[in-house]
N, C-alpha and C positions, 0 to 999 in steps of 0.2 A: 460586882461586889467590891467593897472597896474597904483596904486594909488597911488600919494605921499603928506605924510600928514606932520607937524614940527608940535613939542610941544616946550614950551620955558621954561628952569627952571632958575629964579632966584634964584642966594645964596647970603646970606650976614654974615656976622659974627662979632660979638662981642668978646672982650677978657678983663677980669675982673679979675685983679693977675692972680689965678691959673686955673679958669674956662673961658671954654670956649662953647658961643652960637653959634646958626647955624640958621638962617632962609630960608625956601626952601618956594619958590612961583613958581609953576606948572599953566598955560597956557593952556589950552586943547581946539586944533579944536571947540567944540561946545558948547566956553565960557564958559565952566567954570571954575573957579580958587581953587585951592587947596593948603593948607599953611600946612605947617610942621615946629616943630621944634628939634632939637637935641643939646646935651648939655656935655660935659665933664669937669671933673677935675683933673687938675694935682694932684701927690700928693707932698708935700712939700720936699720931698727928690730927685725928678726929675730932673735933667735938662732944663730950659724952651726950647723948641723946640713948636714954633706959628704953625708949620703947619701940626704937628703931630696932637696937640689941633683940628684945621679947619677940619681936615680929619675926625676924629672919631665923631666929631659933627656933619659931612656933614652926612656922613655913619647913622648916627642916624636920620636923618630929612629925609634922601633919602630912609630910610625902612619904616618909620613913613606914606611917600609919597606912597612908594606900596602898603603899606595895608588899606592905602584912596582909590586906585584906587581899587585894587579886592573891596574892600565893593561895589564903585560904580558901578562897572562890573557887582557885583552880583544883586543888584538891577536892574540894567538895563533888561540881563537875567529873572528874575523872573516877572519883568513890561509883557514879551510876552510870555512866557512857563505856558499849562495849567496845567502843575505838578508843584509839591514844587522842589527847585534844594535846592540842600546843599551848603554853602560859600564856598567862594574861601577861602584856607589861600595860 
């Protein structure tokens, strides 16, 4: 049988001189929402390049974002197993 599920991630991103925000909004099948953020700073001797900034902030909000979800995985796991299970990392 075979199942097909979509999740939905919102990005958005701010850039403020040399830093740069990331906002990740995560959608999940069974409602529920999950917010992440990631952040980077130029340093003043750089070159600006905006999407180098966007990238390292995403990458930041999008690891932020997996280790929301093992946490919740692990929970979920541990709601039905009648041993202790150890975390996901």
């Amino acid at each position: 049988m075979q199942t097909l599920v979509g999740w939905h991630i919102e990005m958005e991103f701010r850039e403020e001189g040399p830093r740069t925000a990331a906002a990740a909004l995560l959608r999940l099948s069974d409602g529920t929402e999950l917010r992440a953020h990631g952040y980077t700073s130029r340093h003043p001797s750089d070159p600006e390049q905006l999407r180098v900034g966007e990238e390292i902030a995403a990458a930041r909000a999008l690891n932020d974002l997996a280790s929301q979800l093992l946490t919740k995985a692990h929970g979920e796991i541990q709601e039905v197993s009648p041993v202790p299970t150890h975390p996901l990392t």
